[in-house]
NUVO-757147 format. One record per residue (C-alpha): x, y, z; chain; residue in three letters; residue number from 0. Coordinates in steps of 0.5 Angstrom, whole numbers, plus 500, padded with zeros to 3 digits. Example, Ala and Ser with C-alpha at 12.3 -4.5 7.8 and 13.67 -1.06 7.14 Angstrom:
<atoms>
+-----+-----+-----+-------+------+-----+
|  px |  py |  pz | kette | rest |  nr |
+-----+-----+-----+-------+------+-----+
| 525 | 491 | 516 |     A |  Ala |   0 |
| 527 | 498 | 514 |     A |  Ser |   1 |
+-----+-----+-----+-------+------+-----+
</atoms>
This chain:
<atoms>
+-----+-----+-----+-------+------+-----+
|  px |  py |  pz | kette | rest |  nr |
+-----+-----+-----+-------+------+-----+
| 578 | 789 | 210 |     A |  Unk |   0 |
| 585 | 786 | 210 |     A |  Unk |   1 |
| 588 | 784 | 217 |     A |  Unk |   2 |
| 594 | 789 | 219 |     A |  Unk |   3 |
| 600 | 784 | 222 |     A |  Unk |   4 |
| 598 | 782 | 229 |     A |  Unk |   5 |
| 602 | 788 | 235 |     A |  Unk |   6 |
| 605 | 782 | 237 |     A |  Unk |   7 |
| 609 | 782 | 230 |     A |  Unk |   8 |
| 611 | 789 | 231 |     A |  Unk |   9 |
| 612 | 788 | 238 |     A |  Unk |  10 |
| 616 | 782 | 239 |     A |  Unk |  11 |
| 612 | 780 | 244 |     A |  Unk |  12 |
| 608 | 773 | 245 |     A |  Unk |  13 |
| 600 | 772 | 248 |     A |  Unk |  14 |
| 598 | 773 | 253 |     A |  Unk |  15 |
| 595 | 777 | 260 |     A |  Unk |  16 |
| 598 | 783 | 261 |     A |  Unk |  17 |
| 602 | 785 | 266 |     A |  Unk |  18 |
| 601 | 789 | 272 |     A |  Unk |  19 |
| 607 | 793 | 271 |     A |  Unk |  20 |
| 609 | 799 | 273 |     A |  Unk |  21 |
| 614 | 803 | 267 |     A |  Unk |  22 |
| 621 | 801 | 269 |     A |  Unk |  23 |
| 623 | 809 | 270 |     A |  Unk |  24 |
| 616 | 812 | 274 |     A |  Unk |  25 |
| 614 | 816 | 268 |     A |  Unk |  26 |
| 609 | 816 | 263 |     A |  Unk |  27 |
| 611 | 814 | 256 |     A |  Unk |  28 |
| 610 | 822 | 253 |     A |  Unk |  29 |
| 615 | 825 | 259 |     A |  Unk |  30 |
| 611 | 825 | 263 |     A |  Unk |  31 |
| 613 | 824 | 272 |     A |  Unk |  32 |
| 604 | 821 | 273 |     A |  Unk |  33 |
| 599 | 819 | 270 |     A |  Unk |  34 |
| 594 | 823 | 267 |     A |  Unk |  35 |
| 588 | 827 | 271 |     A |  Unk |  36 |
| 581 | 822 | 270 |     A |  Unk |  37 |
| 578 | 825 | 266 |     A |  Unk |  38 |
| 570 | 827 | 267 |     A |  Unk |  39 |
| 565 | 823 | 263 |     A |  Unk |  40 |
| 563 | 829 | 257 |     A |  Unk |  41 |
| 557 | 832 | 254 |     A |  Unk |  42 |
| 556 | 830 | 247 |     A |  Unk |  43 |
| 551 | 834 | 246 |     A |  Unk |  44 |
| 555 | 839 | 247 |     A |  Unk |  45 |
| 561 | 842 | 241 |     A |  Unk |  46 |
| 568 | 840 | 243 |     A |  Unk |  47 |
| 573 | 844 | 247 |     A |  Unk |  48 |
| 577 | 845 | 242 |     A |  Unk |  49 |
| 580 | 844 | 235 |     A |  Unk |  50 |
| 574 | 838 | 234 |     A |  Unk |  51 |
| 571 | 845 | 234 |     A |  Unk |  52 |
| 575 | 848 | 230 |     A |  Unk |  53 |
| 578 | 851 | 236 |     A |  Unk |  54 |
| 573 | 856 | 238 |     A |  Unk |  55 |
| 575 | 855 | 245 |     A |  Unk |  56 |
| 580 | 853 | 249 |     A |  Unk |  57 |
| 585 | 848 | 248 |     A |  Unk |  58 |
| 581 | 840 | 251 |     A |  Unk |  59 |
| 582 | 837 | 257 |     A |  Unk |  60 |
| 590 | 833 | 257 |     A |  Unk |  61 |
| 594 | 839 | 254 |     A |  Unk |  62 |
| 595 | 840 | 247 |     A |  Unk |  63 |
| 601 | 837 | 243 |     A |  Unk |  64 |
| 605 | 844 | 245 |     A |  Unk |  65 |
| 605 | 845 | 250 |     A |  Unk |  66 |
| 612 | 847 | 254 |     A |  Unk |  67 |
| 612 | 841 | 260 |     A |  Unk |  68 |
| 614 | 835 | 256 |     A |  Unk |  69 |
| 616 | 838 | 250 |     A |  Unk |  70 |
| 623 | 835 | 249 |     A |  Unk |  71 |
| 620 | 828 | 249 |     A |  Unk |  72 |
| 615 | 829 | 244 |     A |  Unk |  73 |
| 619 | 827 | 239 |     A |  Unk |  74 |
| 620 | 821 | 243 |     A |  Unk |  75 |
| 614 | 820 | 244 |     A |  Unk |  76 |
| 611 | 820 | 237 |     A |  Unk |  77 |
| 616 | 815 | 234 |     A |  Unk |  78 |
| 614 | 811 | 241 |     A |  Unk |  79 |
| 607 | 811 | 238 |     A |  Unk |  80 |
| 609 | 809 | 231 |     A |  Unk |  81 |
| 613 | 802 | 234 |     A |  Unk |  82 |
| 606 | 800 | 237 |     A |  Unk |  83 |
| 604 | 802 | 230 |     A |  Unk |  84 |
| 599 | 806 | 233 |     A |  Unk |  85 |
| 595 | 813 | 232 |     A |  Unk |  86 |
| 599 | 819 | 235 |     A |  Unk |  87 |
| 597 | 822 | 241 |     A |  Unk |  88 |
| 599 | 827 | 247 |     A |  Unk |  89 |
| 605 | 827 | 251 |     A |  Unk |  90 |
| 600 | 825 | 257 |     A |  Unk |  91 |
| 596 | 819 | 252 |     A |  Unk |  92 |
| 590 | 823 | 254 |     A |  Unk |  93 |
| 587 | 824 | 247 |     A |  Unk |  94 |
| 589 | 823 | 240 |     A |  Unk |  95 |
| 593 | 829 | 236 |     A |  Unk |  96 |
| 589 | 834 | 231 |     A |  Unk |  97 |
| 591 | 838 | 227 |     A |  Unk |  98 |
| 590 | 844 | 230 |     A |  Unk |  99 |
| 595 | 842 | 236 |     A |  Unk | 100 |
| 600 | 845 | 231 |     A |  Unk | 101 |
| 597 | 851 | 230 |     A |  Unk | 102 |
| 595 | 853 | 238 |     A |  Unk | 103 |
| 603 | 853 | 241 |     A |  Unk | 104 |
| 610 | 852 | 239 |     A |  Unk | 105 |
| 612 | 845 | 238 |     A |  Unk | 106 |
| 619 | 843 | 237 |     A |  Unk | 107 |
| 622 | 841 | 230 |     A |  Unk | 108 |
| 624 | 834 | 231 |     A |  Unk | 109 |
| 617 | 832 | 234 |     A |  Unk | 110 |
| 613 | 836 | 228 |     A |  Unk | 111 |
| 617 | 833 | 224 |     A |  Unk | 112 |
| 616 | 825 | 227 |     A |  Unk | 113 |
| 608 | 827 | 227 |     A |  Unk | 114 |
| 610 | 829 | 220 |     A |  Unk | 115 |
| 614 | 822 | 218 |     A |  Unk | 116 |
| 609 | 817 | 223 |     A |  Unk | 117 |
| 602 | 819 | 223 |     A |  Unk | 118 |
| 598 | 815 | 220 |     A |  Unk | 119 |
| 592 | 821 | 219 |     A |  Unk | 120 |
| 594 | 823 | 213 |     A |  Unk | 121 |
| 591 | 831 | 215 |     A |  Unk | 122 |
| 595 | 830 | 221 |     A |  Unk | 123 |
| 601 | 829 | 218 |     A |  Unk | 124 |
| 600 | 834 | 213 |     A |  Unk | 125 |
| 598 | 840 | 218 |     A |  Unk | 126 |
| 605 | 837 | 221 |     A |  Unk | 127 |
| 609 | 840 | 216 |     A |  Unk | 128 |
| 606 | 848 | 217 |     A |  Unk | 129 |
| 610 | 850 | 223 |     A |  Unk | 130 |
| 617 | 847 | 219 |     A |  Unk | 131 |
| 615 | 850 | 213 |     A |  Unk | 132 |
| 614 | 857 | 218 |     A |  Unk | 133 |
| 620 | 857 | 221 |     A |  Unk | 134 |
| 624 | 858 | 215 |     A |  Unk | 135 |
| 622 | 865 | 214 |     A |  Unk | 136 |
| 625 | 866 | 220 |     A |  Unk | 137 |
| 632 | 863 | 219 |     A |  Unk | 138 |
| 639 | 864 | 216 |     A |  Unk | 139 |
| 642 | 861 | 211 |     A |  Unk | 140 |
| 646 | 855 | 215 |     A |  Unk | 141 |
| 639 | 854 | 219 |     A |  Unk | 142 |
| 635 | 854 | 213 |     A |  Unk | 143 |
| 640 | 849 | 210 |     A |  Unk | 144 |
| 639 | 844 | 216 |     A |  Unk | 145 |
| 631 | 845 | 215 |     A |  Unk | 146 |
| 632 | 843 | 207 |     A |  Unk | 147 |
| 635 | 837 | 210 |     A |  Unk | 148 |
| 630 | 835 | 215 |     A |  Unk | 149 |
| 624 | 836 | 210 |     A |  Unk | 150 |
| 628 | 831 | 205 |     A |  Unk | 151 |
| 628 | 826 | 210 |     A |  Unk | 152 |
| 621 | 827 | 212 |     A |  Unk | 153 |
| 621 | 825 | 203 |     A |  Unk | 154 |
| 624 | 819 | 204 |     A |  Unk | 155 |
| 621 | 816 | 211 |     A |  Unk | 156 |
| 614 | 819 | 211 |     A |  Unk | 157 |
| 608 | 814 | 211 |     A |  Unk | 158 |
| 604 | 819 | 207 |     A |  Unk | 159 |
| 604 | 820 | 199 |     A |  Unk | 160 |
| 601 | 826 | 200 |     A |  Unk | 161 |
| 607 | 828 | 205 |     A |  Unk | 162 |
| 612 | 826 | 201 |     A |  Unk | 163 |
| 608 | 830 | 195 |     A |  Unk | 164 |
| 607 | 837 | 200 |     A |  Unk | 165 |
| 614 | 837 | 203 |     A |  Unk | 166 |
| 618 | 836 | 196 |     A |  Unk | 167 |
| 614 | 842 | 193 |     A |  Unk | 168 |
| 616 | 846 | 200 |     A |  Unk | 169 |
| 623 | 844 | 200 |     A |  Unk | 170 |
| 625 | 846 | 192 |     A |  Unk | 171 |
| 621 | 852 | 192 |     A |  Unk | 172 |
| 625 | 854 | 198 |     A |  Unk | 173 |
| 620 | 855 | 203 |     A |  Unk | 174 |
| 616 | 861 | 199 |     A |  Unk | 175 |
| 610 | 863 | 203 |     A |  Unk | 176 |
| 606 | 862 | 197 |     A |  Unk | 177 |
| 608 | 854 | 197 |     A |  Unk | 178 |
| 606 | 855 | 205 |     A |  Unk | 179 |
| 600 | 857 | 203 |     A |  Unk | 180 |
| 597 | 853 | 199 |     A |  Unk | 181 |
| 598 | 848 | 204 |     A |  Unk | 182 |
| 594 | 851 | 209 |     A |  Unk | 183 |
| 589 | 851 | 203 |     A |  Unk | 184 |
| 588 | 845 | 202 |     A |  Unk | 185 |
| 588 | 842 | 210 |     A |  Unk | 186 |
| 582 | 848 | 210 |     A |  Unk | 187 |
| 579 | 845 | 204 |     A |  Unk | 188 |
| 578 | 838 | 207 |     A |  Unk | 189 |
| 577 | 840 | 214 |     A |  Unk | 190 |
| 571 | 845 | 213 |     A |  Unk | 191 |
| 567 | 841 | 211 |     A |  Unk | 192 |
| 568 | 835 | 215 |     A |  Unk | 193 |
| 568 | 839 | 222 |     A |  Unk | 194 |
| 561 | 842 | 220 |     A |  Unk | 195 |
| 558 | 835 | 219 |     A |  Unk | 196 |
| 560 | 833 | 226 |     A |  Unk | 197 |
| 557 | 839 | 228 |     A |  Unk | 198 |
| 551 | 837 | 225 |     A |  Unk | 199 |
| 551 | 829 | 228 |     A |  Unk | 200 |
| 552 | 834 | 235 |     A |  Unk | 201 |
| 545 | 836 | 233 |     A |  Unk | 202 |
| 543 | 829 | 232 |     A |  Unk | 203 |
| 546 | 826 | 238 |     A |  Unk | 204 |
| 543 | 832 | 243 |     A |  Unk | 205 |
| 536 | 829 | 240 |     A |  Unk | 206 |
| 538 | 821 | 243 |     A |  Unk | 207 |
| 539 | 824 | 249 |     A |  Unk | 208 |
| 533 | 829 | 249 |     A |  Unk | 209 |
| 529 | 821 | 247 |     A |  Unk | 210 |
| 527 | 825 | 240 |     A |  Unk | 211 |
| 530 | 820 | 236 |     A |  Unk | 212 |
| 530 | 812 | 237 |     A |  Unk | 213 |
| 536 | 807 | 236 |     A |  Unk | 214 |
| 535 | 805 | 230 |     A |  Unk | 215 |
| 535 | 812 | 226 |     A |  Unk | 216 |
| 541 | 815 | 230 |     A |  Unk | 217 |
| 545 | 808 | 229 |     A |  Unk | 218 |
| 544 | 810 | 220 |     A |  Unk | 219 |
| 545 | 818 | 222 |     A |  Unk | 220 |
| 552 | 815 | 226 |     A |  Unk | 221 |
| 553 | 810 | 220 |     A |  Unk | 222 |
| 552 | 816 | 214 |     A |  Unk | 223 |
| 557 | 820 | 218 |     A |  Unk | 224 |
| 562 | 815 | 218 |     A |  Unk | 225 |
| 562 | 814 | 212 |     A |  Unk | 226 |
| 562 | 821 | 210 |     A |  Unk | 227 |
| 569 | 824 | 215 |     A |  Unk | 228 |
| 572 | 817 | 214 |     A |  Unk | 229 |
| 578 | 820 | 211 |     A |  Unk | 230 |
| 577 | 827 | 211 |     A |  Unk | 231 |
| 577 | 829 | 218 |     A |  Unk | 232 |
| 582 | 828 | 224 |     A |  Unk | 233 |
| 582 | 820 | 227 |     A |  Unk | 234 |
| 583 | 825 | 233 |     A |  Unk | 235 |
| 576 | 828 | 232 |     A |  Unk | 236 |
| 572 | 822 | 231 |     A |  Unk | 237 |
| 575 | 819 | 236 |     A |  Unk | 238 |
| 574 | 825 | 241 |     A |  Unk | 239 |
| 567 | 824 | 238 |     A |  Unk | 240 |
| 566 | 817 | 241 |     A |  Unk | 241 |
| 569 | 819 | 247 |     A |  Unk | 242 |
| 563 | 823 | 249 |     A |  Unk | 243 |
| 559 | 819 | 247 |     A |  Unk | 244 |
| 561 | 813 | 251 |     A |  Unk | 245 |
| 562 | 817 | 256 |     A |  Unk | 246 |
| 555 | 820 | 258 |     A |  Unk | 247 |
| 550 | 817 | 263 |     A |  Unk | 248 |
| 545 | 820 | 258 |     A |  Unk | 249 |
| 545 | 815 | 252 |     A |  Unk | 250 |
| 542 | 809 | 252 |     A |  Unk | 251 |
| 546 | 803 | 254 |     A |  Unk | 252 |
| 543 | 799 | 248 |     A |  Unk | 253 |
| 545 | 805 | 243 |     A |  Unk | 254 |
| 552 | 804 | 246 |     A |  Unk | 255 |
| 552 | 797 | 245 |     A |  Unk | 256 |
| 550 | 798 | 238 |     A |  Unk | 257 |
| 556 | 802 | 237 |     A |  Unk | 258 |
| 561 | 797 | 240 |     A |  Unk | 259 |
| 558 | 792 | 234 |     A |  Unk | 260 |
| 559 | 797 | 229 |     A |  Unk | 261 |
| 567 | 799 | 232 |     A |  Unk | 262 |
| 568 | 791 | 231 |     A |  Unk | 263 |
| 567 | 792 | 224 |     A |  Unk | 264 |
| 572 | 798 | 224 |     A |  Unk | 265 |
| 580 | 796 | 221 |     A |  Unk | 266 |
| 585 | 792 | 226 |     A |  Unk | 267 |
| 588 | 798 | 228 |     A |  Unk | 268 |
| 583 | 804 | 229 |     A |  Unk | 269 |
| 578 | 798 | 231 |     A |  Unk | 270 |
| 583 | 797 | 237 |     A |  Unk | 271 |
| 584 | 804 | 238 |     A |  Unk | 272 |
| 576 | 806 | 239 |     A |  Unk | 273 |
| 575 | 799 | 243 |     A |  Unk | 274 |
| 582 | 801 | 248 |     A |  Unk | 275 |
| 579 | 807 | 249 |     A |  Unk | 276 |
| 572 | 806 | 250 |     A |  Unk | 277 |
| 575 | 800 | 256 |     A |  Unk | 278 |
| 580 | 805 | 259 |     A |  Unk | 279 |
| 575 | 811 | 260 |     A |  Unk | 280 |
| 574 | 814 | 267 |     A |  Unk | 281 |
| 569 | 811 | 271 |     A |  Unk | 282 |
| 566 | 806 | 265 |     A |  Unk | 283 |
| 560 | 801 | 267 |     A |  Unk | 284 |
| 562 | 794 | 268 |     A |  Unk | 285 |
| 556 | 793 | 264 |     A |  Unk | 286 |
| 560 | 795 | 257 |     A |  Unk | 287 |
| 566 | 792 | 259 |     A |  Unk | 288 |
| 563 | 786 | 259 |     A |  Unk | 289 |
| 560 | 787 | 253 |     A |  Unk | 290 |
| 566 | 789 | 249 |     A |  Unk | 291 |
| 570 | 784 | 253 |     A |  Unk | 292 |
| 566 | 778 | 250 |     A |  Unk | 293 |
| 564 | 781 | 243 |     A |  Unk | 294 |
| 571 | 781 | 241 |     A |  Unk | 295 |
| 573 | 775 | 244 |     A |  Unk | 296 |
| 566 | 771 | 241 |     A |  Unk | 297 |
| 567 | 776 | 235 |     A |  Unk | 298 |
| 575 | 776 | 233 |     A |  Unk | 299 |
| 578 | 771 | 237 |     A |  Unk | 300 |
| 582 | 771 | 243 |     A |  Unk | 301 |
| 589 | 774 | 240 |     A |  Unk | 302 |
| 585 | 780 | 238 |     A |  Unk | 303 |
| 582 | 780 | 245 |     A |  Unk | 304 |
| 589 | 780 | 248 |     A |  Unk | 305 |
| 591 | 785 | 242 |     A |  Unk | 306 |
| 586 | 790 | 246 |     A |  Unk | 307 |
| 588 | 788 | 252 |     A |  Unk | 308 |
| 595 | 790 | 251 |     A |  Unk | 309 |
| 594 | 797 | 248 |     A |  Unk | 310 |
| 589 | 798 | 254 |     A |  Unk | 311 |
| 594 | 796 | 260 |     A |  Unk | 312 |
| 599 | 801 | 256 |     A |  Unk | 313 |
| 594 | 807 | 256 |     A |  Unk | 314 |
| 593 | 805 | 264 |     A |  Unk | 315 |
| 601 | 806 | 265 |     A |  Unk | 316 |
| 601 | 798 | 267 |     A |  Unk | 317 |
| 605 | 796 | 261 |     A |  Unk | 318 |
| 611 | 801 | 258 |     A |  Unk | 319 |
| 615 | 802 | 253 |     A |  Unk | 320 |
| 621 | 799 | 256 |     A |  Unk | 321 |
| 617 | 793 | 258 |     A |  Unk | 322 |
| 615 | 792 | 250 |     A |  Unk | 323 |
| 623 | 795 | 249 |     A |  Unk | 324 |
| 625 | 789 | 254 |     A |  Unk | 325 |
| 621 | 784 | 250 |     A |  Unk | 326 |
| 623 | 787 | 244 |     A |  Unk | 327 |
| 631 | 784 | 246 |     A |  Unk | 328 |
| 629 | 777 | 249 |     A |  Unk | 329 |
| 625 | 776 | 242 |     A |  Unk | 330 |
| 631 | 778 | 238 |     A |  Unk | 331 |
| 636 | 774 | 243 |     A |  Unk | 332 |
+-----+-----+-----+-------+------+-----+
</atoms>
């Protein structure tokens, strides 16, 4: 796997320990006036709350993309997160965005269309296009000039060739409701299946909690199913997935210790992602901690270490936006 260029790079910022500050304005990165609610440690036995389970039930805990508080800084938010060169997360930094989010409340267009342009999930980004697209129904004909424009912007910045693809297509059959249907098509196509295989890694990992299987067999279970959702299935999911598992009193600390030595192996960015969020989840053992502390640094060397350390000190609200931005100008100057 290549290495992705360092965040210090993108962040104009030199090594070194993490500040203990506070953001220069009292307010979470996402709008929000404090930080988000501990959240309790999961059941992973147990199907998501949400969209991880094709939203069958209420929204997950941290509120989902659409919802009314914060929603004029999503946008903001999202191309925050693309500076860090991160995935995209709630307003309140609590999960990762899926692809659901779109459908489960109004989102406004300057954030669907950042989601669409910046997410590096490439079902996130597509699923970002629908509400635009849907909107076009309703529109006059100057309003549904400014969308076309908006969705050629999208064409010309998104990271996505599949977005780039799906907008140029929407746009010049001028958003007919068969164009938006086929996108739905092909973001359920790729969904379904995924979603029913976490359902049965559910299976699987309610066996290690009832001690009916042992490290070794759900650690080759956890590593088909990676490769098996590994591009098809929302990286919010997944990373929700992990979430529960490391969260759980009920699985064994050696197989979360296995896991931590598999995420090691994971690509720079989604490997800091999963170690970031592993080390900031509410009421974590110090044993892991540790453990993952001095792995990385044994492992990946200490500039990957003090990588993770950033990301997690800005998802603890002690490091902002603005202290990055205001490193971002010395560099500069």
């Amino acid at each position: 796997m290549s290495d992705e260029p360092s965040i210090f790079e993108r962040m104009g910022l030199k090594p070194g320990r993490a500040q203990d500050n506070k953001p220069a304005n009292g307010r979470a990165p996402g709008g929000d006036a404090a930080p988000p609610p501990e959240r309790p440690a999961p059941d992973p036995s147990a199907a998501p709350s949400s969209a991880a389970a094709q939203a069958e039930t209420s929204p997950p805990p941290g509120g989902g993309a659409g919802e009314p508080a914060g929603m004029e800084d999503l946008a903001d938010h999202f191309l925050g997160c693309a500076k860090l060169g991160r995935y995209l997360t709630v307003a309140d930094n609590s999960r990762f965005i899926i692809t659901d989010d779109f459908r489960a409340a109004p989102i406004i267009p300057e954030a669907s269309a950042m989601a669409a342009i910046y997410s590096k999930d490439y079902l996130v980004a597509q699923a970002a296009l629908l509400p635009l697209s849907e909107r076009a129904q309703r529109m006059t004909m100057r309003e549904r000039e400014r969308l076309e424009r908006l969705f050629a912007l999208i064409e010309e910045q998104t990271l996505s060739d599949g977005v780039r693809t799906s907008a140029q297509s929407i746009r010049e059959h001028h958003f007919r409701a068969a164009e938006i249907r086929a996108l739905e098509a092909e973001l359920g196509d790729r969904m379904s299946p995924a979603r029913l295989r976490y359902r049965q890694f559910l299976d699987v990992v309610k066996k290690l909690m009832d001690r009916k299987i042992t490290a070794g067999p759900f650690l080759d279970e956890f590593r088909g199913f990676t490769q098996e959702v590994a591009g098809r299935l929302d990286f919010g999911i997944y990373s929700f997935c992990l979430d529960r598992l490391f969260g759980s009193v009920r699985v064994p600390m050696k197989v979360k210790k296995l896991l931590i030595l598999e995420l090691l192996k994971y690509p720079p960015q989604i490997r800091r992602e999963l170690l970031s969020n592993v080390l900031v989840f509410p009421g974590q053992v110090q044993e892991l901690i540790d453990f993952i502390r001095y792995m990385v640094t044994t492992e990946l060397g200490q500039s990957v270490a003090i990588e993770i350390e950033l990301l997690e000190a800005f998802k603890q609200h002690r490091l902002s936006m603005s202290d990055i931005e205001s490193s971002l100008a010395q560099a500069a100057s």
